[in-house]
N, C-alpha and C positions, 0 to 999 in steps of 0.2 A: 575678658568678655568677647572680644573680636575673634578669639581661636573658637572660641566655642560655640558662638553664630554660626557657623557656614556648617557645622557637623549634625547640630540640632535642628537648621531648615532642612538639610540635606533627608534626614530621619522622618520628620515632620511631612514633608511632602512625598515619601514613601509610603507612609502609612496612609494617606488621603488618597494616592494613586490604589493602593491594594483597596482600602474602604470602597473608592468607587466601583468598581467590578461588579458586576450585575449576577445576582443569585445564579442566573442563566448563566453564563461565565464561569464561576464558580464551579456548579458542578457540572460542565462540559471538560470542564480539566482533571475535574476527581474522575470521569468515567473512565480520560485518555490513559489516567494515570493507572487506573485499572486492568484495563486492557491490552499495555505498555506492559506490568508485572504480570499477568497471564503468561501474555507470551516469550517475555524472558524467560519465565519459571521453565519452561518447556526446552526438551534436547532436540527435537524435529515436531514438525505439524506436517500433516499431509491433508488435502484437501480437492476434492472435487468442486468444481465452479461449469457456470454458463459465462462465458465473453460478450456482452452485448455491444454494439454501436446503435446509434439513434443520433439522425439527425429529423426534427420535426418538421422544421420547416420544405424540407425537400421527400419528407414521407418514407424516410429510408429506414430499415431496422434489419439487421445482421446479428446473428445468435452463433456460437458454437462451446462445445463442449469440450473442457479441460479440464488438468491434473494437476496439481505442484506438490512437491515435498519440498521442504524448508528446516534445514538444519543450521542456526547460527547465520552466518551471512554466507551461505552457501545455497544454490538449490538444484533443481532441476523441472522443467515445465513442458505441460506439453500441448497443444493448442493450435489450431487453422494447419492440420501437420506441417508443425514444426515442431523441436524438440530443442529445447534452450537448457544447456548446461553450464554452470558458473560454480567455479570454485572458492570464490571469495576476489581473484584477481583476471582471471581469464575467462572470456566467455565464446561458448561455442556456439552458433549456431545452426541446427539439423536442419536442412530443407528435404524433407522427404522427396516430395514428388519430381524433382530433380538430380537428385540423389550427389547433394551441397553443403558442404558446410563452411561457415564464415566464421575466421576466430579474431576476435577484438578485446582490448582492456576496456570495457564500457567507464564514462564518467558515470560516480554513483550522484554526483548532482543532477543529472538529466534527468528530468520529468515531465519529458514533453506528453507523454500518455502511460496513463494507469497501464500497469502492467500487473498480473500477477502477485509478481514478486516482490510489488512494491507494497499489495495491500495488507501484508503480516512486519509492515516497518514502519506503521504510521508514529510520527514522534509532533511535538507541539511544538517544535521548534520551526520556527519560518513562519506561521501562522496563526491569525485571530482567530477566537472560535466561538464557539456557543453552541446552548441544550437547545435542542429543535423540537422540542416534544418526546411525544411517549405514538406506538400503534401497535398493532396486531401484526405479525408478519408471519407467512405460512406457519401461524396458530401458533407462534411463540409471543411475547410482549418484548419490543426490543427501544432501547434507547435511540433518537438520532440526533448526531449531534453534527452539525455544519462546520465546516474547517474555509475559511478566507487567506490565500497567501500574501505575505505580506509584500512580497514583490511585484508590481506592477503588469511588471514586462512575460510573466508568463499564463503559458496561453489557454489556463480555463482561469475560472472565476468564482470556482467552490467546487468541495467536496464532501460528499453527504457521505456518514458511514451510519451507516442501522447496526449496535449491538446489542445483542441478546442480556437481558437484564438478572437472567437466572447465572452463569458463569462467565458474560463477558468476553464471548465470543463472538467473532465481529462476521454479521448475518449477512451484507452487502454494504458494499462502496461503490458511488457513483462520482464521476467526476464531470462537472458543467463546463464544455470546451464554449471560450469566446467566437468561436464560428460556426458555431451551433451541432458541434458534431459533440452526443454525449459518450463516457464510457463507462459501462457497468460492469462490476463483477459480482456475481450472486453465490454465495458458496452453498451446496448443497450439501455435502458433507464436509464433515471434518474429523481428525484425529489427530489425540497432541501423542508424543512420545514414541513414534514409530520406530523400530530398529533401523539402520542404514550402516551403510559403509563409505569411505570417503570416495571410494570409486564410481560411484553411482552420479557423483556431480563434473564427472571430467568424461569429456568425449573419448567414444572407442573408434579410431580407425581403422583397428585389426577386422572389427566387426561389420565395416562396410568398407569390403577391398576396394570395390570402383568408385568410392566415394572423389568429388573434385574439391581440394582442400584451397579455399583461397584465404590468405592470411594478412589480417589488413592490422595489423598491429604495427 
């Protein structure tokens, strides 16, 4: 009786834990889960977006207009001209207007700010979440559901993704920075299955002779 005590609480208070989960809970993770198999199903997504920053308190608001394609954990992006190339291990950095580029192995744990490239990799791992409702959003009906990290020490304190309820394509993410500076990404177009080639995601040097190459790896 004593071996089989500890396997039937163990079970027992599993199931109490899953019971508790709040209908809202519940399907904030069937949309993830949704959303998550979209865009696995997909060989590349290409995407147009606006970058927004908002801080409210200080009345600030900054806008600009971007690009990404997204093949697997590779991409390329382009944004405040810059032009961000990553091949799954190495990342380049395009500074146009100085005519710069910086190569680094980025950590893929760093999320100190929404980036692009982060918003077609959202996964439910590291965070509590929940259904935040239903609204109209540039005249589609989209899901939104709040994401909470469950680590303390970093530096927002939710993330709103709005997705579109007809195919589950993810309409905006916003991320609520602890210092009041927000960051938005509003995708205005999309397309999943774009052709590409692997060279599209690796910098070309030949292509900017007087490029100044500093390599911080």
């Amino acid at each position: 009786m004593k071996k089989l005590f500890i396997p039937v609480f163990v079970l027992s208070f599993a199931t109490l834990v899953m019971s508790a989960q709040s209908p809202e809970v519940i399907k904030a993770g069937n949309i993830l889960d949704q959303v998550s198999k979209m865009i696995q199903s997909c060989n590349s997504i290409k995407a147009d977006f606006t970058f927004i920053m908002e801080n409210t308190q200080a009345d600030i608001s900054d806008s600009h207009q971007g690009t990404i394609l997204i093949a697997g954990d590779k991409y390329k992006a382009s944004v405040m001209n810059v032009d961000s190339y990553y091949d799954g291990q190495t990342l380049w950095t395009y500074l146009k207007e100085v005519d710069e580029v910086n190569i680094s192995n980025p950590d893929p744990s760093d999320e100190t700010t929404l980036s692009p490239s982060t918003i077609f990799n959202l996964s439910k791992k590291g965070f509590r979440y929940i259904f935040a409702g239903e609204e109209t959003l540039k005249g589609e009906k989209v899901n939104i559901v709040d994401l909470f990290p469950e680590e303390r020490d970093k530096p927002y304190s939710r993330i709103k993704v709005y997705i579109k309820v007809k195919n589950n394509h993810i309409s905006k993410i916003t991320q609520i920075g602890k210092d009041g500076n927000n960051y938005t990404i509003d995708i205005t177009s999309m397309e999943t299955n774009v052709p590409f080639d692997a060279g599209m995601f690796v910098f070309d040097p030949a292509s900017h002779p007087n490029v100044e190459i500093i390599d911080m790896r």
